[in-house]
N, CA, C and O atoms as CSV, one atom per row, in Angstrom:
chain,resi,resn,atom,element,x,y,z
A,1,UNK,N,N,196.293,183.859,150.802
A,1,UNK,CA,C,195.323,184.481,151.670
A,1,UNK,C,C,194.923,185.845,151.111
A,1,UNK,O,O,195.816,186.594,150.716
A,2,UNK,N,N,193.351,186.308,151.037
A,2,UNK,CA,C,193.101,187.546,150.948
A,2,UNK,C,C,193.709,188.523,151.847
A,2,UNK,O,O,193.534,189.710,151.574
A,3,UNK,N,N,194.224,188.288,152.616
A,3,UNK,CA,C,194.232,189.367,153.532
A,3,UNK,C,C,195.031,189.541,154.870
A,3,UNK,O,O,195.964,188.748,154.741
A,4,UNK,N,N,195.136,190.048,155.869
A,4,UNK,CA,C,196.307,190.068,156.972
A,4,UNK,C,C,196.134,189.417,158.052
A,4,UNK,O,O,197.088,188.918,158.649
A,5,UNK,N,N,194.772,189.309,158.513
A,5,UNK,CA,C,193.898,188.797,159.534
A,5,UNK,C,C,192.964,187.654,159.389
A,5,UNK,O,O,192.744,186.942,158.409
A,6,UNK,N,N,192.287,187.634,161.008
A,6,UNK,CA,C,191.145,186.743,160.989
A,6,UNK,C,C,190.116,187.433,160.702
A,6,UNK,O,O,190.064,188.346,161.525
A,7,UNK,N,N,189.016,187.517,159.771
A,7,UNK,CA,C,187.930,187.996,159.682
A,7,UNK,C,C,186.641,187.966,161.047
A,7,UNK,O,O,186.154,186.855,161.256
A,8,UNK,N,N,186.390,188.540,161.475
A,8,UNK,CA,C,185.445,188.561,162.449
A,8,UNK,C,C,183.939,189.029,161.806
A,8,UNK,O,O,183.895,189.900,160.937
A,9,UNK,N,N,183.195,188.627,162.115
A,9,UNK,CA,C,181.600,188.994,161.960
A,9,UNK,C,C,180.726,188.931,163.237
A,9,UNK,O,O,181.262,188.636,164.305
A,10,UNK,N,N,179.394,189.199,163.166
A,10,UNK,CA,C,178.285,189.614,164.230
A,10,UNK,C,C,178.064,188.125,164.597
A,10,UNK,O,O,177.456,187.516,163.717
A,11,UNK,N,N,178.301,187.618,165.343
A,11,UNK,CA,C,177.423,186.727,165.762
A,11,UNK,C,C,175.700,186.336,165.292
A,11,UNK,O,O,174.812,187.187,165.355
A,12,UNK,N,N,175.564,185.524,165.027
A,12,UNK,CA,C,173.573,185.310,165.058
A,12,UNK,C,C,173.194,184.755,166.096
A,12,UNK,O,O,172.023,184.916,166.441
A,13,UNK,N,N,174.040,183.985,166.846
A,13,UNK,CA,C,173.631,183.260,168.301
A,13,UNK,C,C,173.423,184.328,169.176
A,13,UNK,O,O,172.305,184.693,169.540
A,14,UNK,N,N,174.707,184.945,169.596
A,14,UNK,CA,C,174.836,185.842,170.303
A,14,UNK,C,C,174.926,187.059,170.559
A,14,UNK,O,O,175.931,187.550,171.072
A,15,UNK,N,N,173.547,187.934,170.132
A,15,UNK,CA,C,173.840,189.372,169.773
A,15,UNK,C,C,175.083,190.164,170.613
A,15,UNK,O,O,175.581,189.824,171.687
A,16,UNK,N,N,175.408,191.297,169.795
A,16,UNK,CA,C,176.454,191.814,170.336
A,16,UNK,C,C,177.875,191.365,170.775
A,16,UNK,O,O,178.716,191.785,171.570
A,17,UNK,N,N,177.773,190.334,169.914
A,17,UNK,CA,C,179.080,189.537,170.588
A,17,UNK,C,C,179.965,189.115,168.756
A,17,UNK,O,O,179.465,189.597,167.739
A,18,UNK,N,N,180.936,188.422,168.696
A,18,UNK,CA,C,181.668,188.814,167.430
A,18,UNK,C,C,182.352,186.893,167.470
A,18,UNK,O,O,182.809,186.286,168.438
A,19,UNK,N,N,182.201,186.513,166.343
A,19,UNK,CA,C,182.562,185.336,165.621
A,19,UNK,C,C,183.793,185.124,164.787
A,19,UNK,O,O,184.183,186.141,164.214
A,20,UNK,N,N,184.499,184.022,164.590
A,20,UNK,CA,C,185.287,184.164,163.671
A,20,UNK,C,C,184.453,183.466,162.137
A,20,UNK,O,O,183.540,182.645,162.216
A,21,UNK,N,N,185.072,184.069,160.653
A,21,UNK,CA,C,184.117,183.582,159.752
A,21,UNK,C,C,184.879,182.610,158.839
A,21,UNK,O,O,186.108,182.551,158.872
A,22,UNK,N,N,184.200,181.920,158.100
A,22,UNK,CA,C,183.852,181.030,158.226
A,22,UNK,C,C,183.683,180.902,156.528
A,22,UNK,O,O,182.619,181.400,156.159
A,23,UNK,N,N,184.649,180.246,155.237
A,23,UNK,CA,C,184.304,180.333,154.044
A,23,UNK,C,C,183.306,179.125,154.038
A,23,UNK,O,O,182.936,178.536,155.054
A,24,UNK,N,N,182.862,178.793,152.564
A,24,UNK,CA,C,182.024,177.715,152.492
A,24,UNK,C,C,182.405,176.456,152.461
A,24,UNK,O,O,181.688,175.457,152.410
A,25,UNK,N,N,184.257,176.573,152.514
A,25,UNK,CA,C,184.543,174.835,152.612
A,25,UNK,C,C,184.962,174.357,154.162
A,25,UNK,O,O,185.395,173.251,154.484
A,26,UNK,N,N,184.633,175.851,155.286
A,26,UNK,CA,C,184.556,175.528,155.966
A,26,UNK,C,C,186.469,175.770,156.594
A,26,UNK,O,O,186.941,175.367,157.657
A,27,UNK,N,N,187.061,176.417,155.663
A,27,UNK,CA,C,188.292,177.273,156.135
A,27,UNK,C,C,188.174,179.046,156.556
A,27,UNK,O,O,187.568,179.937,155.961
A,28,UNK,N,N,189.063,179.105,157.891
A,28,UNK,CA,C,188.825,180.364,158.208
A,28,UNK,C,C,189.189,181.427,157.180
A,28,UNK,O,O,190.193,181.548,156.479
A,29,UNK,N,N,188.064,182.176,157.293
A,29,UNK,CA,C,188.474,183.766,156.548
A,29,UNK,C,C,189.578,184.276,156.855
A,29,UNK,O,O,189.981,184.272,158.019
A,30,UNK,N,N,190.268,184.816,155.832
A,30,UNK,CA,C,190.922,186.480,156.182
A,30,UNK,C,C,190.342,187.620,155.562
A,30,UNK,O,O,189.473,187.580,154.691
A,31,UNK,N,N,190.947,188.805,156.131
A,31,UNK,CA,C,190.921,189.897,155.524
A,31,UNK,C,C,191.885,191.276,155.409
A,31,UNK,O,O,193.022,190.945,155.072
A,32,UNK,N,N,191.775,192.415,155.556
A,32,UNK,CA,C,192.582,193.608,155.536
A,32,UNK,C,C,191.963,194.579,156.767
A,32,UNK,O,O,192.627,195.528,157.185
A,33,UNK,N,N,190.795,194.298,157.241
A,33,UNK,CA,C,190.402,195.211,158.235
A,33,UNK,C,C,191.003,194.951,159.820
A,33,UNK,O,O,190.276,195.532,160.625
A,34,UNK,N,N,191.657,194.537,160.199
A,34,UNK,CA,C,192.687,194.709,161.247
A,34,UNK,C,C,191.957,194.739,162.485
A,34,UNK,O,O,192.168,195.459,163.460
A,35,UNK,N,N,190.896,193.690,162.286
A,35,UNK,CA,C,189.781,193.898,163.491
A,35,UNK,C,C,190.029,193.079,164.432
A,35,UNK,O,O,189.657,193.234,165.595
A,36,UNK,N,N,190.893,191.830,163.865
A,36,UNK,CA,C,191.288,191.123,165.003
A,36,UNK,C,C,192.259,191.815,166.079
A,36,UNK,O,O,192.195,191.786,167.308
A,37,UNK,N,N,192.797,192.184,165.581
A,37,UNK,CA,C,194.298,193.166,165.924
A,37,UNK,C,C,193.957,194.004,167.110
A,37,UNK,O,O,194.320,194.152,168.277
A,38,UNK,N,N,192.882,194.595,166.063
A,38,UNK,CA,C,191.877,195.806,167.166
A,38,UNK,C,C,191.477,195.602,168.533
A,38,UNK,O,O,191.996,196.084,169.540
A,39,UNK,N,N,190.289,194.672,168.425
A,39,UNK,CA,C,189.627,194.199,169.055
A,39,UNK,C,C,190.432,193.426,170.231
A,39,UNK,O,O,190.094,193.691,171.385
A,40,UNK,N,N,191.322,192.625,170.051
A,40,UNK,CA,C,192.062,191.846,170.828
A,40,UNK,C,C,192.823,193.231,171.734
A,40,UNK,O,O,192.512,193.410,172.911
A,41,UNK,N,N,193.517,193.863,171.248
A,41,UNK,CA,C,194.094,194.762,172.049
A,41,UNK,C,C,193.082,195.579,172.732
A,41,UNK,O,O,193.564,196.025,173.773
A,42,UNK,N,N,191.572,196.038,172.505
A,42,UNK,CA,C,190.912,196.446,173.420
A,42,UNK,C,C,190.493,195.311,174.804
A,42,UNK,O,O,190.521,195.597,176.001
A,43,UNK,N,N,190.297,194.624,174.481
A,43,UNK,CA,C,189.803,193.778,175.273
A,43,UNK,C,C,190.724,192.523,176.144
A,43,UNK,O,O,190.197,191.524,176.633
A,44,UNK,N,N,191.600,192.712,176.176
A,44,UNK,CA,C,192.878,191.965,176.937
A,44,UNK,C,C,193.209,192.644,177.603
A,44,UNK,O,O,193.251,193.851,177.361
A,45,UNK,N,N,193.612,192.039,178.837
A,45,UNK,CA,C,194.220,192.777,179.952
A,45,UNK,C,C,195.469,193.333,179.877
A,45,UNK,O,O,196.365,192.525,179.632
A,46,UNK,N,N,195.868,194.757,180.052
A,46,UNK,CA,C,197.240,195.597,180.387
A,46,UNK,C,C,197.834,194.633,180.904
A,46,UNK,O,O,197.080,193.891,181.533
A,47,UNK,N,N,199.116,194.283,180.889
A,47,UNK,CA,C,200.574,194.056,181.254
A,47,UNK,C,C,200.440,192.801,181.332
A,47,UNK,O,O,201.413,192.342,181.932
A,48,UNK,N,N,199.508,191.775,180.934
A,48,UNK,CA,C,199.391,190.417,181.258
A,48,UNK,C,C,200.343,189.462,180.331
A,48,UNK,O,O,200.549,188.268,180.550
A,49,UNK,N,N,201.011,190.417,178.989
A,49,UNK,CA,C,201.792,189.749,178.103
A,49,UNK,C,C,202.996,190.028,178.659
A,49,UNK,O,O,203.254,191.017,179.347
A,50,UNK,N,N,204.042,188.781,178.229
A,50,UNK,CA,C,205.368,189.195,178.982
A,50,UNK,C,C,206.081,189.441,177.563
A,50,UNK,O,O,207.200,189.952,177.526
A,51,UNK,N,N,205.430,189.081,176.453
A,51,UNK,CA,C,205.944,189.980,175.647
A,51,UNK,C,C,205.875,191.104,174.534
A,51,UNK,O,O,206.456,191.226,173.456
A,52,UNK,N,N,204.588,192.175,175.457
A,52,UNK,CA,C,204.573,193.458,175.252
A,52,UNK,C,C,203.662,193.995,176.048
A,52,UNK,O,O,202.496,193.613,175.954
A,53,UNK,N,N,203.928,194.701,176.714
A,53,UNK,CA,C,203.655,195.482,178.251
A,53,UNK,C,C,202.355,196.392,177.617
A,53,UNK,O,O,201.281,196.362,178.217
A,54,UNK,N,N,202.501,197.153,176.450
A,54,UNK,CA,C,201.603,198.272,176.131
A,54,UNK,C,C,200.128,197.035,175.784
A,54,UNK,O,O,198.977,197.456,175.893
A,55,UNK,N,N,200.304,196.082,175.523
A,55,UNK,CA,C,199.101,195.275,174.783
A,55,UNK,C,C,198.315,195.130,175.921
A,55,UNK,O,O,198.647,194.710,177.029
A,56,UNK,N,N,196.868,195.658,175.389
A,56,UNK,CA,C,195.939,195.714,176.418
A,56,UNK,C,C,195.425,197.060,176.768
A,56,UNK,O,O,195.878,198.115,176.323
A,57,UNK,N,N,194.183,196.905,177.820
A,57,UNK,CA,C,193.695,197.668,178.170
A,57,UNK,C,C,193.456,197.648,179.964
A,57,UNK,O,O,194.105,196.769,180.532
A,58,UNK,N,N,192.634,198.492,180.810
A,58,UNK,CA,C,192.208,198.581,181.629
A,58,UNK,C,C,191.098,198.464,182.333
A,58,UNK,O,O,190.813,198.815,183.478
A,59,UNK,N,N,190.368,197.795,181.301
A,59,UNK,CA,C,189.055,197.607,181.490
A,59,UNK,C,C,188.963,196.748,183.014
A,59,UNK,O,O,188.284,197.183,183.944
A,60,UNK,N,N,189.606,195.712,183.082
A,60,UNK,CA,C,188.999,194.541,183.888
A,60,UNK,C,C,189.359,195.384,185.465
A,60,UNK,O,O,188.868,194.781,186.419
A,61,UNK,N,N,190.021,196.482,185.784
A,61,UNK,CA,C,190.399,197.682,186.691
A,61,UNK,C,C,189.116,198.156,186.939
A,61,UNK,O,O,188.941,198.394,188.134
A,62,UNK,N,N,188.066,198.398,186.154
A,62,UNK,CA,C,186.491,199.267,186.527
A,62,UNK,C,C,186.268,198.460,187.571
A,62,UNK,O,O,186.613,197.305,187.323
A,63,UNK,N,N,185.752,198.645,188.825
A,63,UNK,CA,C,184.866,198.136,189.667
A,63,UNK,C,C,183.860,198.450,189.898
A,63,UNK,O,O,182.914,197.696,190.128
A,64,UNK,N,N,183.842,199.997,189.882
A,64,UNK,CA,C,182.642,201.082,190.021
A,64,UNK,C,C,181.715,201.732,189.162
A,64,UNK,O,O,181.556,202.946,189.036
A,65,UNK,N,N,180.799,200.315,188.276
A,65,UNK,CA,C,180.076,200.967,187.239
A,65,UNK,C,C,179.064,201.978,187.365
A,65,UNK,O,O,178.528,202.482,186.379
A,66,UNK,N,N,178.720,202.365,188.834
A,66,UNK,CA,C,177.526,203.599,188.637
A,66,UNK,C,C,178.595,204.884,188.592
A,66,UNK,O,O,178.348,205.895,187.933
A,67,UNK,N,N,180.102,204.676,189.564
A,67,UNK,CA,C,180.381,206.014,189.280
A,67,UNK,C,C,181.370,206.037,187.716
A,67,UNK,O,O,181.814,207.056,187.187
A,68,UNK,N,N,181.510,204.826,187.287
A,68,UNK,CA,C,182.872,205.254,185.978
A,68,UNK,C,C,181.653,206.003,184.908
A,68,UNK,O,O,180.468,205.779,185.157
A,69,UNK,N,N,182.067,206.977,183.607
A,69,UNK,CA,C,181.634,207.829,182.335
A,69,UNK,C,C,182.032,206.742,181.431
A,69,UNK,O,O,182.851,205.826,181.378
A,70,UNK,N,N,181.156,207.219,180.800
A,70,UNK,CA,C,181.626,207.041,178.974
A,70,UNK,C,C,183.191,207.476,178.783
A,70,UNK,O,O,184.050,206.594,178.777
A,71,UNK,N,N,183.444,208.461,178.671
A,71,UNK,CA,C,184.731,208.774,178.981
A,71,UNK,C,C,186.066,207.954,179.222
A,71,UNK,O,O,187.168,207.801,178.695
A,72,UNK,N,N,185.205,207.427,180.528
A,72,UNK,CA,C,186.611,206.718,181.150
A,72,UNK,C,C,186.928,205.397,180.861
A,72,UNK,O,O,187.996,204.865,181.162
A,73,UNK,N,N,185.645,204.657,180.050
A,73,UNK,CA,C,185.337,203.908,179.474
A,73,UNK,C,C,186.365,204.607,178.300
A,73,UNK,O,O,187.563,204.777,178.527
A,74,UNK,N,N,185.699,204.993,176.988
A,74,UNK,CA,C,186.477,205.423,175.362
A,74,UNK,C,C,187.877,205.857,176.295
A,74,UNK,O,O,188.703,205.923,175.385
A,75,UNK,N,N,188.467,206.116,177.279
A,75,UNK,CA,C,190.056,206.103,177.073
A,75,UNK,C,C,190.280,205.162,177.897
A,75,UNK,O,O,191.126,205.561,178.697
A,76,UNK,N,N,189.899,203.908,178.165
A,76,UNK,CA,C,190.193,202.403,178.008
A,76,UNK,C,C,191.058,201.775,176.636
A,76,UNK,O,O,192.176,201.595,176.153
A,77,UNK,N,N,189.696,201.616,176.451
A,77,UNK,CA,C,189.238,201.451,174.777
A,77,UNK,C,C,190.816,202.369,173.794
A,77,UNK,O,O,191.753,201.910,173.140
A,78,UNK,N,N,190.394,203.811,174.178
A,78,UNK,CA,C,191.616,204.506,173.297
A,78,UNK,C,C,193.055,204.088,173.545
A,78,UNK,O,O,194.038,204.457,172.903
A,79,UNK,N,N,193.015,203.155,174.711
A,79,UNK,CA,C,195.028,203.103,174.732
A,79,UNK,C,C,194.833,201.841,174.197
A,79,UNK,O,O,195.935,201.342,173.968
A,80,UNK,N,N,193.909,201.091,173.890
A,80,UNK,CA,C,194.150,199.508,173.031
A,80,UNK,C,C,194.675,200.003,171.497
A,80,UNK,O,O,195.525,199.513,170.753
A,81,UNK,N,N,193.982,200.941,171.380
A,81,UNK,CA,C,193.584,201.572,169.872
A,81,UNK,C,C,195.058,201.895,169.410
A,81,UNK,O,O,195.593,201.417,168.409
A,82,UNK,N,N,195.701,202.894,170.410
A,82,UNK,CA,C,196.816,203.368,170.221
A,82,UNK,C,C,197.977,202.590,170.084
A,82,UNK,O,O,198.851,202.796,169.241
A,83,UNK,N,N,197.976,201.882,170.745
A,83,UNK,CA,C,198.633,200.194,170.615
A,83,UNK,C,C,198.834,199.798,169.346
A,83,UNK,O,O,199.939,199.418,168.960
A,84,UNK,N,N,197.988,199.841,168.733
A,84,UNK,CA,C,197.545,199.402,167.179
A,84,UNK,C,C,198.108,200.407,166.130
A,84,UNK,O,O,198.654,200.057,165.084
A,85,UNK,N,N,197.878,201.931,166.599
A,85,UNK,CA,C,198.646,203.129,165.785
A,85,UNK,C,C,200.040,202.925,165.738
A,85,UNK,O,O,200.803,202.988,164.774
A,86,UNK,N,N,200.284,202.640,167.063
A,86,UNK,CA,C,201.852,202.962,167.448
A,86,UNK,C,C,202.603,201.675,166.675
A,86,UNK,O,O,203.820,201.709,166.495
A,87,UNK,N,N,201.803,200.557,166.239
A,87,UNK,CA,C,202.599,199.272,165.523
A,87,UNK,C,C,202.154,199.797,164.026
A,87,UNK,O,O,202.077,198.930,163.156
A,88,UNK,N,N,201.949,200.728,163.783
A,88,UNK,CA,C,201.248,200.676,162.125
A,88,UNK,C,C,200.148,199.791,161.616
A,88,UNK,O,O,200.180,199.600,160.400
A,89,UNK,N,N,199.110,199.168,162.336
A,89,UNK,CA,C,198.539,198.837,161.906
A,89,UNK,C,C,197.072,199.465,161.528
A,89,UNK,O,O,196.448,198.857,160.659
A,90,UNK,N,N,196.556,200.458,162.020
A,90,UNK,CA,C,195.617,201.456,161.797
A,90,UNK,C,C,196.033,202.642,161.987
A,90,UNK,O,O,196.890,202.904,162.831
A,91,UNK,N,N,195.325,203.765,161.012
A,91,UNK,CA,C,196.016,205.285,161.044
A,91,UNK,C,C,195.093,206.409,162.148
A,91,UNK,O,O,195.350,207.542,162.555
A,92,UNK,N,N,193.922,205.467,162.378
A,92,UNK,CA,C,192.946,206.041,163.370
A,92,UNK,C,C,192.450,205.628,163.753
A,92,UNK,O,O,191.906,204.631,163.278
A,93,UNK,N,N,192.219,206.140,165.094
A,93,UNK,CA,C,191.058,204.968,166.271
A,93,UNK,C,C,190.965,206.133,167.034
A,93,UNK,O,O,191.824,206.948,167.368
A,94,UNK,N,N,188.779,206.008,167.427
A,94,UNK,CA,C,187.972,206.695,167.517
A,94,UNK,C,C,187.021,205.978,168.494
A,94,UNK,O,O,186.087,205.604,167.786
A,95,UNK,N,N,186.780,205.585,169.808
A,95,UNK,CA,C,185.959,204.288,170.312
A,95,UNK,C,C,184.769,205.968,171.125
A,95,UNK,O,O,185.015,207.174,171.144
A,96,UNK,N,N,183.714,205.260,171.582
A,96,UNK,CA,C,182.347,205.841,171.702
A,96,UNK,C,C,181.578,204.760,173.160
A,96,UNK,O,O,181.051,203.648,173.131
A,97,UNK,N,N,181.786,205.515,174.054
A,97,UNK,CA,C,181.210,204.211,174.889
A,97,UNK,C,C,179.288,204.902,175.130
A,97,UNK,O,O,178.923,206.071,175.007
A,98,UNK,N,N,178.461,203.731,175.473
A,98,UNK,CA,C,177.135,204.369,175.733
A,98,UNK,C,C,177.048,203.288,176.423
A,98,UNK,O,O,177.200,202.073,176.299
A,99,UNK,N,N,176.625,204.432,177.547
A,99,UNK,CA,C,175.402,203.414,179.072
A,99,UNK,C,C,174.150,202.670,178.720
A,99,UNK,O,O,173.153,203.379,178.580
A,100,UNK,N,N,174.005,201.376,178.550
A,100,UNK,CA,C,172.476,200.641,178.569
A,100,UNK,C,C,172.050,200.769,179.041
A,100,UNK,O,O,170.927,201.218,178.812
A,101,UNK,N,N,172.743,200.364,180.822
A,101,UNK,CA,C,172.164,200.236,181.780
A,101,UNK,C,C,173.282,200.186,182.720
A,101,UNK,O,O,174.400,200.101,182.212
A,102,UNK,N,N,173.175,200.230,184.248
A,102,UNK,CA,C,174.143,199.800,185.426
A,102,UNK,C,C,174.710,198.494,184.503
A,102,UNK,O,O,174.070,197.685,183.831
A,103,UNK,N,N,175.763,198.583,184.674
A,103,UNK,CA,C,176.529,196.931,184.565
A,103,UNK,C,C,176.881,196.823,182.666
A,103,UNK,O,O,177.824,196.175,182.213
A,104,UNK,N,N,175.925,197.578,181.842
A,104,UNK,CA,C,175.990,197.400,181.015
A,104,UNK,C,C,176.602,198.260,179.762
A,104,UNK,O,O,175.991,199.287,179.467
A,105,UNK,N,N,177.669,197.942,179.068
A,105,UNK,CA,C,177.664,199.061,178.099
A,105,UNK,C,C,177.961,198.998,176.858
A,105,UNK,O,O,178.378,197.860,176.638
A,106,UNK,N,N,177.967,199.844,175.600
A,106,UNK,CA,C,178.123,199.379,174.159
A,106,UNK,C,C,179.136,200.508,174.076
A,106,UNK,O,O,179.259,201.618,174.594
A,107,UNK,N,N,179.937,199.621,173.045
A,107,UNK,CA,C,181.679,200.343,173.203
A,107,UNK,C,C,181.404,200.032,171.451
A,107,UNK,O,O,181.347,198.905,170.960
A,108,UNK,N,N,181.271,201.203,170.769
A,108,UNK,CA,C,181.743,201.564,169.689
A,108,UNK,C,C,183.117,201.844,169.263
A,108,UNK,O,O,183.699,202.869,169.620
A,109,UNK,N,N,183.785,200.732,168.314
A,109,UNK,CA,C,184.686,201.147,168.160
A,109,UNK,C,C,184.743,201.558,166.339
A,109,UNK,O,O,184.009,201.096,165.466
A,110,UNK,N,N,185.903,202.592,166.179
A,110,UNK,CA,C,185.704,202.755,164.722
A,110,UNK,C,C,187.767,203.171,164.236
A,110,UNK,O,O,188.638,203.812,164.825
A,111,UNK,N,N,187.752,202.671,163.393
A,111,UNK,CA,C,189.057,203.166,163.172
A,111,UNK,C,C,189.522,203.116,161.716
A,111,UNK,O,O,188.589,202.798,160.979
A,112,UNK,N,N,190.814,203.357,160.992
A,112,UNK,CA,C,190.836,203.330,159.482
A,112,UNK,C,C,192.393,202.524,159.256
A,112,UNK,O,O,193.433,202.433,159.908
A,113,UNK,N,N,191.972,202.105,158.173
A,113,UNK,CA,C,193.199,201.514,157.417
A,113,UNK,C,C,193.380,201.474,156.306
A,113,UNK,O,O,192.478,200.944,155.657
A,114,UNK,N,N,194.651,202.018,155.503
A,114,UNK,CA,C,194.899,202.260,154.667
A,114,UNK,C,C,194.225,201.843,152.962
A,114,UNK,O,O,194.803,201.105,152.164
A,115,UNK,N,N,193.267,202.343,152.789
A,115,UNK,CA,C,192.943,201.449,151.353
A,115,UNK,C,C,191.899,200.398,151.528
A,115,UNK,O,O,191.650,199.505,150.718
A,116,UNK,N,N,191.256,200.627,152.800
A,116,UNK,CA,C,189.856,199.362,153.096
A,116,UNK,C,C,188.686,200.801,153.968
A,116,UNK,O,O,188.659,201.635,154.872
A,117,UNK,N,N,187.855,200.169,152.761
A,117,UNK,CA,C,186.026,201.164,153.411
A,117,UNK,C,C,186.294,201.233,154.558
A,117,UNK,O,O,186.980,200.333,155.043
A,118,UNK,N,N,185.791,202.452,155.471
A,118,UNK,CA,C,185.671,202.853,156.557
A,118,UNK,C,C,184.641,202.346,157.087
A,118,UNK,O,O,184.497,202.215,158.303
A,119,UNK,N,N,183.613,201.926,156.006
A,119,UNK,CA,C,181.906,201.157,156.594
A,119,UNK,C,C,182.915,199.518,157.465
A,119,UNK,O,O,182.656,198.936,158.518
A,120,UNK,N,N,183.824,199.310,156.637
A,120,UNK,CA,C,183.837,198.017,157.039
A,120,UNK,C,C,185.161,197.788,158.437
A,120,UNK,O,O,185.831,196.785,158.686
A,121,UNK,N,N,185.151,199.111,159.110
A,121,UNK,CA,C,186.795,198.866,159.851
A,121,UNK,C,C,185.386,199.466,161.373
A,121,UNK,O,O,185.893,199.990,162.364
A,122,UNK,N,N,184.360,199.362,161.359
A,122,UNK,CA,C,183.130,199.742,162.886
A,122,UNK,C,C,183.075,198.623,163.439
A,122,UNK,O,O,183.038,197.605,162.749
A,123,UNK,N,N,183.064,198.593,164.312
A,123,UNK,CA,C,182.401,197.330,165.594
A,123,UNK,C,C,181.991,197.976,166.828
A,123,UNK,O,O,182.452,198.898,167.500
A,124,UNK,N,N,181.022,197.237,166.916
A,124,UNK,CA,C,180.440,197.526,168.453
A,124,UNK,C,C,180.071,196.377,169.413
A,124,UNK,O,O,179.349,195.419,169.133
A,125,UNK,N,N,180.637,196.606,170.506
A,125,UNK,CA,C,180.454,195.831,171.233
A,125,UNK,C,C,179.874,195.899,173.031
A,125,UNK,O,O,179.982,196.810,173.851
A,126,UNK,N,N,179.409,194.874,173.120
A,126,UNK,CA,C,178.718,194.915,174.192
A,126,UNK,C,C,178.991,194.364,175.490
A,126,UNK,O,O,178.885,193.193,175.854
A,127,UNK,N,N,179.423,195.561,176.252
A,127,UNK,CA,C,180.136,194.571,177.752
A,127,UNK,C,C,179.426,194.761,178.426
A,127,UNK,O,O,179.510,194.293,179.561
């Protein structure tokens, strides 16, 4: 295997939304950018694993999208991240939330790993 992970890419069906990829014989990718890792720990629910309590986030807790920030959103997002620091698998995580609209928002995430482009460790996503 190239690499540690599942490779993820942009969707073409579904903007804003993230795929697993896909070589040409039709076996899954890997890679070194730790996006699965990432990503999964932002977006899974806090305490739902029975075997590791920190995995996850708080997201699915928002009820109140006119009154929650950006803010409170990126330190969602930041304790998935940290999750990921605290196992060694990224040395930084940096997430960016922006309002679309009521209901809607784009959660930039960005983080680094040892010895792989920083262009290639960004995702953004759209909840």
């Amino acid at each position: 295997m190239a690499g540690e992970d599942v490779a993820l890419v942009a969707s073409k069906r579904r903007p804003g939304k993230l795929t697993f990829e896909f070589d040409e014989s039709g076996d899954l990718r890997f890679d070194d950018t730790q996006a699965y890792a990432v990503l999964t720990s932002v977006i899974c629910k806090k305490d739902h694993y029975r075997w590791d309590g920190d995995f996850g986030t708080d997201f699915h807790k928002i009820k109140q999208d006119r009154s929650t920030t950006g803010s409170v959103m990126a330190a969602c997002a930041r304790s998935g991240g940290d999750a990921c620091r605290a196992a060694g698998l990224i040395t930084e995580f940096t997430p960016q939330a922006d309002r679309l609209r009521t209901g809607r928002w784009r959660l930039g995430l960005f983080w680094r790993v040892p010895g792989v482009d920083p262009d290639r460790t960004r995702r953004s996503l759209v909840l």
